[in-house]
N, C-alpha and C positions, 0 to 999 in steps of 0.2 A: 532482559528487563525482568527484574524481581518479581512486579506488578503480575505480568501475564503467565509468570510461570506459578504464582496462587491462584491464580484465577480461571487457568486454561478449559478447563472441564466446565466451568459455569458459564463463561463465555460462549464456550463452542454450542453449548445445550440454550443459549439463549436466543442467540443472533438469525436474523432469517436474512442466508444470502440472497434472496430469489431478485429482490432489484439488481445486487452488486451483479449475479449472475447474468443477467438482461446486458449490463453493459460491456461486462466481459465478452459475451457472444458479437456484441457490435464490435468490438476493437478484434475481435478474431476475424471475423468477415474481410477485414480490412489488412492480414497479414497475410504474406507469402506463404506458401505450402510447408516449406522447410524452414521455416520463424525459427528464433532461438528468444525465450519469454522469460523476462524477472520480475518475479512477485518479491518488489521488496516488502518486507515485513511481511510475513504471508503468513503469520500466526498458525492456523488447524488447517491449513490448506483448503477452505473450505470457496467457494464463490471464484477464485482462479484456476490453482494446481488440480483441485477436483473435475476441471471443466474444460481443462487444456493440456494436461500432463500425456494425456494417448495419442494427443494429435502428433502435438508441438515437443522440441525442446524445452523442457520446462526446468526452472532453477527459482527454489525459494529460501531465502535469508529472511532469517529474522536471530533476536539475541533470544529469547526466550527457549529455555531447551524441552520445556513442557511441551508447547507449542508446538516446535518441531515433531515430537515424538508423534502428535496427531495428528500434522501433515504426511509423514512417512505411514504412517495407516491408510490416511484419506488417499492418497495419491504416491502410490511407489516406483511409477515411474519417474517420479523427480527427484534431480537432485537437489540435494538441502544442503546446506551451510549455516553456522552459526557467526554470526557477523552485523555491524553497527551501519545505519541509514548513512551515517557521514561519512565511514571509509568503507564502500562496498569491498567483498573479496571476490570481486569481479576482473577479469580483463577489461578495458578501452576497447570502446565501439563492438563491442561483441554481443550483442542481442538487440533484436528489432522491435521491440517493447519491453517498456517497465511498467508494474502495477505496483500503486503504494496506498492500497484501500485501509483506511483506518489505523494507519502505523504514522503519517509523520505528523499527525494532532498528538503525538506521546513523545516526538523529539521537540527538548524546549525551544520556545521560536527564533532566542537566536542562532540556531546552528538552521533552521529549513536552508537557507539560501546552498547553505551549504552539501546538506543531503540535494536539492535540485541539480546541483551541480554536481553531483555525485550520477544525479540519473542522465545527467546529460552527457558525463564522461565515458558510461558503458556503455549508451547508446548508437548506432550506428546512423551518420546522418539520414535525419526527414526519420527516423524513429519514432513509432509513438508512445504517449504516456498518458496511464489511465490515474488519477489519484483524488483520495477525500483529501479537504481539508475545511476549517470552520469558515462560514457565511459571517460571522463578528469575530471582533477580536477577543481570546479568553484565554484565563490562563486557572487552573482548577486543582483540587484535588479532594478523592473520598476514598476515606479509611478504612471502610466496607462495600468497597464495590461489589452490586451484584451479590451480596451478602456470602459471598466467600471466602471473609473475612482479611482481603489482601486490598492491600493499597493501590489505587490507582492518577494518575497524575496525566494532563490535557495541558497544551497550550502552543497554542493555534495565532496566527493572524487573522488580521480581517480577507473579505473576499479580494479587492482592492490592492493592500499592501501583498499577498500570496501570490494574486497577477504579474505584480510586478517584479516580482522577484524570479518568479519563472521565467518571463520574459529576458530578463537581466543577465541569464544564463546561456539562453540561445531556444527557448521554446514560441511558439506560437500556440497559444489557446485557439482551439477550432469547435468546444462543444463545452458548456456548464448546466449542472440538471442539482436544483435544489430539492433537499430531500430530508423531512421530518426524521431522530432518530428517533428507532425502534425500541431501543432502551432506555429512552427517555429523557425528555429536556432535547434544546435546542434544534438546530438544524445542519446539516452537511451541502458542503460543497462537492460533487463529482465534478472534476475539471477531463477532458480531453485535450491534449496537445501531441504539436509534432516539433520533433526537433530541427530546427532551421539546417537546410543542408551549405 
């Protein structure tokens, strides 16, 4: 994504992961010893791969190659990949969570169903998955995001229709925590689900 590879540096120095990190810690709590963990879209590795890469198996994909270069600093025991929300370059059933904190409110909303389905396919049944997505439905864009002078672009479902589409895939929502953004304007969904075994 063009978007976060102008932006990488102003993003990273803006963002405060310490909620994202809170939930990350609970979805760890909740993993086997020898977990194998995908942050999709896992941008500067910051709030996941930073806070799981020493335990766990860690594996973080995102298209942005800025991005990556600041997760490979933040967290070098993970491995990284360059690769798209809708065709992971993952194996089938091979990791016992996916995170997709702030990555698929930037895939346009008609492919999410598709990216969910993508996290359900590398998923290892009863799997879980941590991910934002928007509380209304929006679909946006600013030319100077974060005054970094790069373009950024949003579009999200409602809480409602995202449910449902999860679900539609084979997930079960077990946990949602609304949450003002930091950066301003509106609000985020954090969803918890597991994958139906």
């Amino acid at each position: 994504m063009s978007g976060y590879d102008g932006v990488a540096e102003a993003y990273d120095d803006d963002r405060d992961p310490a909620h994202e990190r809170r939930l990350v810690e609970a979805l760890a709590a909740d993993l086997p010893a020898d977990a194998r963990v995908l942050d999709a879209g896992c941008g500067g590795g910051r709030a996941v791969l930073e806070a799981l890469a020493d335990e766990y198996d860690a594996v973080g994909v995102d298209l942005s190659v800025e991005q990556l270069a600041l997760a490979r600093e933040r967290a070098p025991g993970a491995a990284l990949a360059r690769g798209d929300l809708t065709r992971l370059p993952v194996a089938e059933g091979a990791v016992d969570a996916v995170t997709a904190l702030h990555s698929v409110i930037h895939v346009p909303r008609e492919h999410h169903e598709r990216a969910f389905a993508e996290f359900a396919r590398v998923l290892r049944p009863g799997g879980h998955l941590l991910l934002t997505t928007g509380v209304g439905n929006w679909e946006g864009r600013n030319d100077d995001w974060l005054d970094s002078g790069a373009a950024m672009q949003w579009s999200f479902h409602g809480r409602d229709r995202s449910l449902e589409l999860l679900d539609s895939v084979g997930f079960d929502v077990t946990e949602e925590t609304v949450r003002d953004d930091e950066l301003g304007g509106g609000e985020w969904l954090f969803v918890r689900a597991r994958l139906r075994e």
